[in-house]
TIMAR-645902 format. One record per residue (C-alpha): residue number from 0; y negated, x negated, z negated. Coordinates in steps of 0.02 Angstrom, whole numbers. Layout:
+-----+--------+--------+--------+
:   i :     yy :     xx :     zz :
+-----+--------+--------+--------+
: NUM :      Y :      X :      Z :
...
+-----+--------+--------+--------+
This chain:
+-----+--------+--------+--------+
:   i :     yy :     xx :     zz :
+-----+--------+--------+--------+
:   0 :    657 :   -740 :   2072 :
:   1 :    817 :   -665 :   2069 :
:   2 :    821 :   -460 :   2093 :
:   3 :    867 :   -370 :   1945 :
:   4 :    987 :   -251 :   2043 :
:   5 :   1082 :   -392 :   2074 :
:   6 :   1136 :   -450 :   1888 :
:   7 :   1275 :   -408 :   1829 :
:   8 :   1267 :   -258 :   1724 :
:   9 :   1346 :   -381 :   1580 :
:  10 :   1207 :   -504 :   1574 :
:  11 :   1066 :   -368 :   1569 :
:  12 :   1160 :   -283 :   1442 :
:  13 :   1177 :   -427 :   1347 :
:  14 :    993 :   -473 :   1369 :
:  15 :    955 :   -309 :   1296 :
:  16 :   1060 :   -316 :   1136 :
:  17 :    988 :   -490 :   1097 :
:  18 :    816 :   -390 :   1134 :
:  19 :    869 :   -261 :   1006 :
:  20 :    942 :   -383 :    874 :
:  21 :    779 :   -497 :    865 :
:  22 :    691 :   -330 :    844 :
:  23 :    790 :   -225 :    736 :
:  24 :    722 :   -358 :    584 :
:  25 :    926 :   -371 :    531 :
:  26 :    924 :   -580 :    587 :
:  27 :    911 :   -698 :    485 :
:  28 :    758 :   -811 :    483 :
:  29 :    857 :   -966 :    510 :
:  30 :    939 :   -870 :    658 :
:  31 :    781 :   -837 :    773 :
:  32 :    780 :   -970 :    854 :
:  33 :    958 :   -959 :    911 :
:  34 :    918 :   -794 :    989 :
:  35 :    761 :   -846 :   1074 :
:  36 :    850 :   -995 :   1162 :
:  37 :    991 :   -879 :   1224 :
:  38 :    861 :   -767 :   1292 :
:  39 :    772 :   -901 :   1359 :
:  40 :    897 :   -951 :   1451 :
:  41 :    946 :   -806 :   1531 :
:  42 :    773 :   -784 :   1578 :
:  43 :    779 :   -964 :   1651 :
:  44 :    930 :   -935 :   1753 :
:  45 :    907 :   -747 :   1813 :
:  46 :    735 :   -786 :   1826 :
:  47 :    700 :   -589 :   1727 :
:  48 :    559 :   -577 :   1614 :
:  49 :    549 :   -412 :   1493 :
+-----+--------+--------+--------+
């Protein structure tokens, strides 16, 4: 698993808004699943979990 210290800050913060944007309510339906798979693959290739 990769260490979180050693993301770039760009990726976390990135992370983080898609985080935000799937929970602020503001996306549409038919764009969920868009933002799931980019988190998912961050997740996948940083190897961070929330």
């Amino acid at each position: 698993m990769t260490d979180i210290n050693n993301l770039s800050a760009e990726v976390v913060n990135h992370y983080n808004n898609l985080q935000r944007f799937l929970d602020s309510g503001l996306i549409l339906d038919d764009r969920t699943d868009f933002v799931l798979m980019s988190m998912a693959q961050i997740e996948r290739d940083t190897g961070i979990k929330p």
